[in-house]
N, C-alpha and C positions, 0 to 999 in steps of 0.2 A: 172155730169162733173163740172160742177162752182160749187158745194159743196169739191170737190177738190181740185179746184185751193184756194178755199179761204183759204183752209188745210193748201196749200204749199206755201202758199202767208204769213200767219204768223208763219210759224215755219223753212223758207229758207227766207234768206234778200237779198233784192237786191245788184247788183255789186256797189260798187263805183266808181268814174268817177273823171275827171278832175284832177288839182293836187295831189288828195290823189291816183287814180288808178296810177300815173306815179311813185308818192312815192313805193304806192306795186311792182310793177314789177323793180325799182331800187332796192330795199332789196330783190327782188326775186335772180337779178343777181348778189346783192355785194355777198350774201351767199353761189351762185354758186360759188363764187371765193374765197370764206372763203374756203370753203370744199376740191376747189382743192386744196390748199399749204398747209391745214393740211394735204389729203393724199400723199404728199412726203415729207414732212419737214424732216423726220428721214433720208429715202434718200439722199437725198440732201445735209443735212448735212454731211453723212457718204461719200458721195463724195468728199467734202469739207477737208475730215480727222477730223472727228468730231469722239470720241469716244462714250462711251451710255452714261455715267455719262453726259456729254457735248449737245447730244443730249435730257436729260431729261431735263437740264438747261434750253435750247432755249427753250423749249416748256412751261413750268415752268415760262420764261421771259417774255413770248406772254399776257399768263393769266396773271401774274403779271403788266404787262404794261397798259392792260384792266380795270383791277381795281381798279389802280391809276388813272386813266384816267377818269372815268366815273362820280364823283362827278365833277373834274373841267369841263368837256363837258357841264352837265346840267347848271351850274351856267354860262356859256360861251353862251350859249343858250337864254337862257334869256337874256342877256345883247346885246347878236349880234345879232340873230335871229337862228330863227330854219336852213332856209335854206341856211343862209352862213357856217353856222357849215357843214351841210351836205355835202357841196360843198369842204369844207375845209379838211374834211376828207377824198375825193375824192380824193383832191388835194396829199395826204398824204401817201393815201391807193400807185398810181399813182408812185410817187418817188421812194418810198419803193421796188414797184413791180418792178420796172426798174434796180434799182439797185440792188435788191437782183440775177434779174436774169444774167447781167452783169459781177457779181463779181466772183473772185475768191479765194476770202478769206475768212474765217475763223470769222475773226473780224466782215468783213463789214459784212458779213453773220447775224449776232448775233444782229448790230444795225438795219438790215433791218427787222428782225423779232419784236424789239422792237417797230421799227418805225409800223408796221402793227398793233400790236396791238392798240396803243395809237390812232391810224387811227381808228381803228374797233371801238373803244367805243368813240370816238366822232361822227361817223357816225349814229351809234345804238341810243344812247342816244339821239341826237337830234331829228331822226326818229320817235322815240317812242314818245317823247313831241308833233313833228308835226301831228301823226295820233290824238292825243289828239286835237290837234286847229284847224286842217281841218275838222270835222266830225262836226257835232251837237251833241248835249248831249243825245239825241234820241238814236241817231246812233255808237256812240261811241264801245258800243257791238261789233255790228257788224262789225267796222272797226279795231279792237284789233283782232280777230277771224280772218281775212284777214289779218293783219299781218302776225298772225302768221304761218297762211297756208304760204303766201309767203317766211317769214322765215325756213321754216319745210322742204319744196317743194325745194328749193334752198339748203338747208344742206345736205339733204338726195341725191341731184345729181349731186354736186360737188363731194365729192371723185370718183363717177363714172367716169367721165369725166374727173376729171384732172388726173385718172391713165390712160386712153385711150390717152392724152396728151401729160403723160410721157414715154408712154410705144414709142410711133411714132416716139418725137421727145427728148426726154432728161427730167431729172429731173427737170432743168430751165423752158420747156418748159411752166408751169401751174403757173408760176410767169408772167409770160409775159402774159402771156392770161389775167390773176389775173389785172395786168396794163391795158390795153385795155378796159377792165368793165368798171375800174374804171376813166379809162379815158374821157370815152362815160358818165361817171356820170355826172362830172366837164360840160362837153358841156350842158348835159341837163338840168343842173340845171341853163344854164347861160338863156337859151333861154324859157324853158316852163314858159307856167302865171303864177304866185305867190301870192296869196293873200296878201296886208298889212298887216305886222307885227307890235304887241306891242313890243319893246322893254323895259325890265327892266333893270333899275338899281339897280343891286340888294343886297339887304340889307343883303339878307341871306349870304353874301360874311361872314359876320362875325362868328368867332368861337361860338359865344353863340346861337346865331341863327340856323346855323347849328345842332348844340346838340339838340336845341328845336323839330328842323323838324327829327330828329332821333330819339328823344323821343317819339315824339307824331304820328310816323308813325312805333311806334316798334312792332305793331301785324300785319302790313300789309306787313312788311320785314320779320320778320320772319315767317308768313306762305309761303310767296314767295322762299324764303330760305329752306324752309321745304320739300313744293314740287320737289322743283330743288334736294335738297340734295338726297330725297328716291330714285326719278328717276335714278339719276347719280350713285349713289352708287349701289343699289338694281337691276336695271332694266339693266346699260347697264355693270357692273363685277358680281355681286355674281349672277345673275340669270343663264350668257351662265355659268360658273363656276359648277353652281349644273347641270344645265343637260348636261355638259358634267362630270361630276365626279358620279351623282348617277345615272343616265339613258342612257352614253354612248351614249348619241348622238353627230353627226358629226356635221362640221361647218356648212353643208348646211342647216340642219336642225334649228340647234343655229341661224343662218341669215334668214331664214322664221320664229321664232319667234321674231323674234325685229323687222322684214317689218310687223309682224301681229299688235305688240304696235305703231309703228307709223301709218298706216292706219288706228287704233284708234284715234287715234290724229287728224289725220285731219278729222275723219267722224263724230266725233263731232261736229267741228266745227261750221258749217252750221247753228244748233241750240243752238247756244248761247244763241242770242239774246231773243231766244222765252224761254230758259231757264230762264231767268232772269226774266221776265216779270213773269213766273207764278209763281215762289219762291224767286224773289228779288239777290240783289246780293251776299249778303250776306249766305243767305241761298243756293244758289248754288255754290258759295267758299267750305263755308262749305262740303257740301254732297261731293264736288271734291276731298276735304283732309279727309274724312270720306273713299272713295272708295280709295285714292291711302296706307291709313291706312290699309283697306282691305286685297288689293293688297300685303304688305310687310308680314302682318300673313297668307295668302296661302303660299306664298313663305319659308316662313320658317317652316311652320309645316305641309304642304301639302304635303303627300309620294305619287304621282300620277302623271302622266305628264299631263295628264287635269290640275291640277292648275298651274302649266306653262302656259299655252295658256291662261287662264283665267286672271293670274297675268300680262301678258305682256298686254291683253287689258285692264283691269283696270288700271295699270301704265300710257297708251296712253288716255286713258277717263279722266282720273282725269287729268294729265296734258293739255288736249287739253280744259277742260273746266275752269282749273281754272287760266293757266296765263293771255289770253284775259280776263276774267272778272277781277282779280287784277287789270290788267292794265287799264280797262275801269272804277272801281272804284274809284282808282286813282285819276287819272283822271276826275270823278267827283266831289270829294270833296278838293283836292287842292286848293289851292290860285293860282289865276291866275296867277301872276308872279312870281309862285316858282313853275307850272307845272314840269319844265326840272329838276329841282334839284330832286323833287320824283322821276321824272323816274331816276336819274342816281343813286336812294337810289336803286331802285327795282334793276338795273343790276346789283350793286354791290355787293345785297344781291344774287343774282345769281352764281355770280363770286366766292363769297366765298364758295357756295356750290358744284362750282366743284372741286373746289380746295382741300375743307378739307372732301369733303362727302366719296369721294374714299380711300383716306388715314388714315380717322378714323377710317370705317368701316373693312378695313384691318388691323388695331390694335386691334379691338373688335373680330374681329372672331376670331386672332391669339392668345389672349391671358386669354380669360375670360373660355376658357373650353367648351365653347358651338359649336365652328365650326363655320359656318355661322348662326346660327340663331343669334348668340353676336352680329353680326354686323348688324342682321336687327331689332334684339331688339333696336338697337341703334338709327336707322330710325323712327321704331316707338316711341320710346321717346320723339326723337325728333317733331315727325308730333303731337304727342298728346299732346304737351307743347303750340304748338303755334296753335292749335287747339283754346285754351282755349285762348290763351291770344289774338288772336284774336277776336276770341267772346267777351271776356269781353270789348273791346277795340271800338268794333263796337256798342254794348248796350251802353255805354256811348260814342256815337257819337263822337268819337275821330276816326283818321285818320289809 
C-alpha cells in the first residue's frame, strides 16, 4: 500500500493553492466565457443583419485583435505588473460584454468583438507570465499542466452552456453572462492576497531588442506554432472531413472522436511533471512533436477507422504534453524581466497557427493533387522543420 502511494505521489503532483489555485479557476471561468460567445457569434451576428462574408470578418477580427494584442500585454506586463493587466483585461472583457449585449448595431457589434479580443490576450498573456512567478521553478510543470487543464475544461463547456444560454434566453444572453465572469474577475482580483511584484522597465520596448528575443527564441515558437498548427488544421477540419467522406460516419460519431482527443489531453496532464523529470524537458517536447508527427502520417495514409481513434489520441497526447512543458521551459530559462514578453511570443506563435494552419492546409489538399494528404504532408513539414530547429536550438542552449 505505501509502495503505492509513493507511485502516485511522484508521478500525480499535488494541487496548487493560494493565488495561483484562484488564478486556475479565474482562467477556468474566463474560458467558460470565451466558448460561450464563440458559440453564437455567427448567430448573433446573423441577427444583427450581418451577412457570412461579415460574419467571417468579426471572427477573422477577434483573432486578429488577439494577435496584435499579445506582444504589447507581455511588455505591459512587465512594466505594470501581472495582476493589474489581469485585472485590466477583466475590466475590458466587462464593457465589451455589456455592450456587445446591449447593442443593436451592426457597428457597435464588430467594436465589441474587437474590444474582446484585445481583452482575451491581455488577460491570457499576463496569466501565463503570472503562473510562471507564482510557482517555484520546481513546480512550474506542474502548474503549466493545470493551466492548461483549467484552460481545456473551460473551452470545451462554454459552447455547451452558452447554447443552453442562448437557446433560454436570446443570442445576447452568453454576452451578458460572458460580463458577469468577467465582472466577478475585476472584484477578485481587487481583494485576493497578491504577492509583491517586480516591476520592469522594460528595455525590450525597443525594436532591436524585440528582434533579438524573436531570434533567439525561434525553435521554441516555432515548435509552439507547429503543434497548434497540426492540431488546428489536421485534428479539428481534415480529420471529421475524412471520416465523414471515406467512412460515412455521422456527426455523433465525428464528436465522440474529438471528446476522445481531448480526454487525451487532459489525461496526460497529471504526468507531466514526472515526464520531465525522467527524460528532461526537452526530450519530452521532443517525443510530444515526434507523436503528434505520428499522428498526422496515420491520418493520411491510414485506410482503417482505428487510425482515427489512434490519431485523435495522439493529437490530444502530444498537445496535452507539450504546451505545459513549452510553457514551463519558457519559463525557465527567460530573463526575469522579459518572462511576459516570451509568453506573449508563444500566444502569438499560436495565434498565427490558427489562423494560417486551416487556410493553408485547404490550399494544399485543393491544389497539389493529393486530396488531403497535400495538406497533412504540409503539417508534417511543418512539425519536422521545427522539430530540428528546435533541437538544434536547445543543444546550444539558446531559448
Amino acid at each position: 500500500m505505501s509502495s503505492a502511494r509513493t507511485i502516485l505521489s511522484r508521478w500525480i503532483p499535488d494541487l496548487p493553492n493560494g493565488p495561483l489555485a484562484v488564478l486556475m479557476f479565474l482562467v477556468f471561468l474566463k474560458q467558460i466565457g470565451n466558448g460561450m460567445i464563440w458559440s453564437v457569434i455567427a448567430l448573433y451576428g446573423q441577427e444583427l443583419g450581418a451577412g457570412t462574408t461579415m460574419i467571417g470578418l468579426l471572427v477573422s477580427c477577434y483573432g486578429g485583435a488577439r494577435l496584435m494584442a499579445n506582444m504589447p500585454s507581455g511588455i505591459a506586463s512587465e512594466r505594470f505588473g501581472r495582476r493589474r493587466l489581469m485585472q485590466l483585461g477583466c475590466v475590458l472583457l466587462t464593457i465589451a460584454s455589456f455592450g456587445v449585449t446591449f447593442t443593436r448595431s451592426l457597428e457597435a457589434f464588430f467594436v465589441g468583438i474587437l474590444l474582446l479580443g484585445m481583452a482575451s490576450a491581455s488577460f491570457m498573456t499576463a496569466a501565463l507570465a503570472a503562473v510562471a512567478d507564482l510557482g517555484t521553478p520546481g513546480q512550474r510543470l506542474r502548474d503549466a499542466s493545470f493551466y492548461q487543464a483549467a484552460n481545456m475544461t473551460g473551452t470545451a463547456l462554454g459552447p455547451a452552456i452558452g447554447g443552453m444560454v442562448a437557446a433560454g434566453f436570446g443570442y445576447s444572453a452568453p454576452y451578458f453572462v460572458n460580463g458577469m465572469i468577467a465582472l466577478a474577475g475585476v472584484i477578485a482580483f481587487a481583494v485576493i492576497p497578491w504577492p509583491a511584484e517586480k516591476k520592469h522597465k522594460a528595455k525590450a520596448e525597443k525594436l532591436g531588442s524585440l528582434r533579438a528575443i524573436a531570434m533567439a527564441s525561434a525553435g521554441v515558437g516555432l515548435m509552439y506554432f507547429a503543434i497548434f498548427y497540426a492540431r488546428t488544421a489536421s485534428n479539428w477540419i481534415v480529420m471529421p472531413l475524412i471520416a465523414q467522406s471515406q467512412f460515412n460516419w455521422d456527426m455523433a460519431a465525428i464528436g465522440l472522436l474529438l471528446t476522445a482527443g481531448a480526454c487525451a489531453n487532459l489525461a496526460v496532464l497529471p504526468f507531466n511533471a514526472a515526464l520531465s523529470r525522467e527524460f528532461g524537458r526537452v526530450g519530452a517536447i521532443i517525443a510530444a512533436g515526434l507523436a503528434t508527427f505520428a499522428a498526422c502520417a496515420m491520418l493520411a495514409f491510414g485506410h482503417h477507422p482505428i487510425f482515427l481513434w489512434l490519431t485523435a489520441i495522439m493529437f490530444g497526447a502530444g498537445s496535452g504534453i507539450a504546451t505545459p512543458t513549452l510553457i514551463a521551459y519558457v519559463a525557465d530559462v527567460a530573463p526575469e524581466n522579459q518572462r511576459g514578453i516570451y509568453m506573449g511570443l508563444l500566444r502569438t506563435s499560436q495565434d498565427f497557427a490558427l489562423i494560417l494552419g486551416p487556410f493553408f492546409t485547404g490550399v494544399l489538399s485543393d491544389n497539389l493533387g493529393l486530396g488531403y494528404q497535400g495538406g497533412l504532408m504540409g503539417s508534417m513539414l511543418i512539425l519536422g522543420l521545427s522539430l530540428y530547429v528546435f533541437w538544434r536550438d536547445a543543444r546550444g542552449k539558446r531559448l
